[in-house]
C-alpha positions as protocol buffer text, in pm:
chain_id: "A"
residue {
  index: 1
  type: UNK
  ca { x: 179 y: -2204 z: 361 }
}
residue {
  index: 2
  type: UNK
  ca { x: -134 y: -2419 z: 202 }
}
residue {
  index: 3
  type: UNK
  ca { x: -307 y: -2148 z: 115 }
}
residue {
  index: 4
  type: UNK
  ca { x: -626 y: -2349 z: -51 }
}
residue {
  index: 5
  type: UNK
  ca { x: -689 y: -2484 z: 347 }
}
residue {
  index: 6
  type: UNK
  ca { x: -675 y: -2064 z: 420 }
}
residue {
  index: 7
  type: UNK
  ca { x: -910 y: -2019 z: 189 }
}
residue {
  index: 8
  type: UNK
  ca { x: -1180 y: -2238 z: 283 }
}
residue {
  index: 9
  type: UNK
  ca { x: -1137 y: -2167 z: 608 }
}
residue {
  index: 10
  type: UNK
  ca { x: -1181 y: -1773 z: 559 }
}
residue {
  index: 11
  type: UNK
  ca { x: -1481 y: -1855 z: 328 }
}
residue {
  index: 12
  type: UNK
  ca { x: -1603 y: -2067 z: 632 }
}
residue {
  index: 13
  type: UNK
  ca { x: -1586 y: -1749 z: 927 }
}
residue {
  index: 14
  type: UNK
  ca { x: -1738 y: -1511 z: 651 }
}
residue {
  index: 15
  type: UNK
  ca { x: -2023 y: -1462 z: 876 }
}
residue {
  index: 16
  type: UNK
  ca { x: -1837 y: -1406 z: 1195 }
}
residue {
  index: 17
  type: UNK
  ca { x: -1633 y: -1114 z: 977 }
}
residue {
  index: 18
  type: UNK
  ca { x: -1952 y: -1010 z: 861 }
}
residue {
  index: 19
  type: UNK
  ca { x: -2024 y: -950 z: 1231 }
}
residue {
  index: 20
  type: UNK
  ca { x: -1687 y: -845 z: 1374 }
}
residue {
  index: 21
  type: UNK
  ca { x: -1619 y: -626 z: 1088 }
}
residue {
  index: 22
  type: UNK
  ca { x: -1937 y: -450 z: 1075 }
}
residue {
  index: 23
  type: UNK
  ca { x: -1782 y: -100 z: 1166 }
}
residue {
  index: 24
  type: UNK
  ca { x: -1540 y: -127 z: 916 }
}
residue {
  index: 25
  type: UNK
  ca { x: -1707 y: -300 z: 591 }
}
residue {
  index: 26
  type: UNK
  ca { x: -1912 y: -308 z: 356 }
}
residue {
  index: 27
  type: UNK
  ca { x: -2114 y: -585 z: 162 }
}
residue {
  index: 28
  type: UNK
  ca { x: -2184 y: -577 z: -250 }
}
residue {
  index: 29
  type: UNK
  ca { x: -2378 y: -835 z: -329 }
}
residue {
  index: 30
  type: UNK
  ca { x: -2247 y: -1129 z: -258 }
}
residue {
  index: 31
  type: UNK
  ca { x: -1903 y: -934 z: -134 }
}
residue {
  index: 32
  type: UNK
  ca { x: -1814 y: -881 z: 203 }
}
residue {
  index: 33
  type: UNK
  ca { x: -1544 y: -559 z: 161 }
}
residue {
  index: 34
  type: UNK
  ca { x: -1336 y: -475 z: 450 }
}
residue {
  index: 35
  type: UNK
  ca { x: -1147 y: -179 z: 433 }
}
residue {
  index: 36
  type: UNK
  ca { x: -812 y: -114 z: 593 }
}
residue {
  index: 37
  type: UNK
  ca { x: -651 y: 217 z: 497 }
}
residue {
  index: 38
  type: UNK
  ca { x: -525 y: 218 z: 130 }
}
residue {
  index: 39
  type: UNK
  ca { x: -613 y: -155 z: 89 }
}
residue {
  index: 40
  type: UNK
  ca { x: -936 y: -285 z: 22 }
}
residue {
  index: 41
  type: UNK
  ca { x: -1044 y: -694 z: 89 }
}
residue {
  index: 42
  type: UNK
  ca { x: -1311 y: -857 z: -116 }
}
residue {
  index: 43
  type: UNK
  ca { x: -1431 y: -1162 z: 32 }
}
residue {
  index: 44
  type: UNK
  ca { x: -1631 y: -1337 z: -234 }
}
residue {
  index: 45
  type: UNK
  ca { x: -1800 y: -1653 z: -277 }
}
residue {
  index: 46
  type: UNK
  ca { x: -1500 y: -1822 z: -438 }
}
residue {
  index: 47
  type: UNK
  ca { x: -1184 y: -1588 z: -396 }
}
residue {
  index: 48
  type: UNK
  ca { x: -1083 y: -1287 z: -164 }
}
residue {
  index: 49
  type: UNK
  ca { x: -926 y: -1020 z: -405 }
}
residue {
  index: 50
  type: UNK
  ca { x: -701 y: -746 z: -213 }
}
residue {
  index: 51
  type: UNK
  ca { x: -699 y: -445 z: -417 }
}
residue {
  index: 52
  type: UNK
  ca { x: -486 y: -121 z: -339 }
}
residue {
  index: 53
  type: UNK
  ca { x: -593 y: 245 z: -488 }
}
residue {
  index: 54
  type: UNK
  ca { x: -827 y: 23 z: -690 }
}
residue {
  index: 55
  type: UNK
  ca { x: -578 y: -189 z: -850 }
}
residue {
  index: 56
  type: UNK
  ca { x: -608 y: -576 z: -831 }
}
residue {
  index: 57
  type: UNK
  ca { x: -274 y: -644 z: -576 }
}
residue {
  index: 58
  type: UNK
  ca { x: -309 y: -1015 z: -482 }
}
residue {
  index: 59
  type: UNK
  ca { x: -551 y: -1272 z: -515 }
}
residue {
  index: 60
  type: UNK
  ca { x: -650 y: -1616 z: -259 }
}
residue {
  index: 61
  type: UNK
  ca { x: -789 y: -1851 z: -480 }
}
residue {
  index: 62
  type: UNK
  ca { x: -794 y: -2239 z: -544 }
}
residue {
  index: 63
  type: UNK
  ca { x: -530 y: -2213 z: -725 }
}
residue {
  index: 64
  type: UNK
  ca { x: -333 y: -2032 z: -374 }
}
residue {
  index: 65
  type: UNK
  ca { x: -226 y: -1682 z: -379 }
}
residue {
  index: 66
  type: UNK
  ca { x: -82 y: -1479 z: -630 }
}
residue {
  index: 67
  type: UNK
  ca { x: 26 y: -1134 z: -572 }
}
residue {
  index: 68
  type: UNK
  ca { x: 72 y: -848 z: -789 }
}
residue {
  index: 69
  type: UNK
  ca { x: 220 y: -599 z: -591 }
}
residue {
  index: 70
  type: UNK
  ca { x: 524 y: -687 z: -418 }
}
residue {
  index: 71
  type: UNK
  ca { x: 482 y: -433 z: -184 }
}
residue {
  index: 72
  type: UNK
  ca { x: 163 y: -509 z: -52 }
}
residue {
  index: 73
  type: UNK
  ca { x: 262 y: -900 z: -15 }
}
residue {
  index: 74
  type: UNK
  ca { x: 391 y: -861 z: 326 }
}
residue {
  index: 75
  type: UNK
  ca { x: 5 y: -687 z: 420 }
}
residue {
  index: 76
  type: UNK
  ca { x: -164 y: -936 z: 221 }
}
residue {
  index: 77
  type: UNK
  ca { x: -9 y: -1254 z: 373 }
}
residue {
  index: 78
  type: UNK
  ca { x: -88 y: -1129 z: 702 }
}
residue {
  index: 79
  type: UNK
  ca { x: -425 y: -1038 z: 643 }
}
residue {
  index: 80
  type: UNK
  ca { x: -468 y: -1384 z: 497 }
}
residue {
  index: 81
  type: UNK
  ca { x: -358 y: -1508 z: 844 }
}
residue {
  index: 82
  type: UNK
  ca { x: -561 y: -1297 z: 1071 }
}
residue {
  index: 83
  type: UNK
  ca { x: -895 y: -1341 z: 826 }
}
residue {
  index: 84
  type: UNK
  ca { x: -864 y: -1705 z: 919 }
}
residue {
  index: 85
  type: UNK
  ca { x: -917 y: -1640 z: 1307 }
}
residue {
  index: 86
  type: UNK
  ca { x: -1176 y: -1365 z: 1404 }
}
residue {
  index: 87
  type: UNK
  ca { x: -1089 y: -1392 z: 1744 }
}
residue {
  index: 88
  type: UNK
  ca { x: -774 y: -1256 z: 1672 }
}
residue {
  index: 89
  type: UNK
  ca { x: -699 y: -993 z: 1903 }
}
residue {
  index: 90
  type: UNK
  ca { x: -746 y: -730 z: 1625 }
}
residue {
  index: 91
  type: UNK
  ca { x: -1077 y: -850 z: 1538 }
}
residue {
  index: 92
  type: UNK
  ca { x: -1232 y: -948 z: 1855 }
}
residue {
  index: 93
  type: UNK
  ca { x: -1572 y: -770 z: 1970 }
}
residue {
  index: 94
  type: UNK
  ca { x: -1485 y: -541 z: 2304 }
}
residue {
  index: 95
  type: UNK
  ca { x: -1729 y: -628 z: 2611 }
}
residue {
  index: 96
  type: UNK
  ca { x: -1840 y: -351 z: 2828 }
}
C-alpha cells in the first residue's frame, strides 16, 4: 500500500472527521483524537500516531507506517483505510 498518498489524503478529510467523529473524539490542540475502545488515534498536523493503553503502537508518517505492536497492525491498517473515506459506512452521519 503507498501509505504517504494515505496520509495526505487523511490529513486532507481532517475536517470531515472532525465532524463525523464528533461523538466519539476529542481535539488537543492541534490533535484531532478519536477513540475506539483500547486504541486511541491522533491525527496531527504531520502524522497520525495510534497508541494502545497509552503506548505508541504504530505510526503514518512520510516516511509510511511503522508499527510497534504486531498485534494491533491488523486494527491499525484498517483504520488507516477507513480514515481515508468518511463516508465509509462506519463513519457516515445517520439522517432522520
Amino acid at each position: 500500500m503507498e501509505w504517504q498518498g494515505t496520509l495526505r489524503r487523511i490529513l486532507e478529510v481532517k475536517p470531515a472527521l472532525r465532524v463525523i467523529m464528533r461523538e466519539r473524539c476529542v481535539e488537543r490542540g492541534d490533535c484531532l483524537v478519536i477513540m475506539d475502545g483500547p486504541l486511541e488515534i491522533e491525527i496531527g498536523s504531520r502524522d497520525v500516531r495510534f497508541v494502545v493503553e497509552g503506548e505508541l503502537a504504530g505510526l503514518l508518517s512520510e516516511s509510511g507506517l511503522e508499527v510497534f505492536d504486531e498485534d494491533a497492525r491488523e486494527e491499525i491498517e484498517y483504520w488507516c483505510v477507513a480514515l481515508t473515506s468518511p463516508g465509509f459506512k462506519r463513519f457516515t452521519i445517520k439522517r432522520k
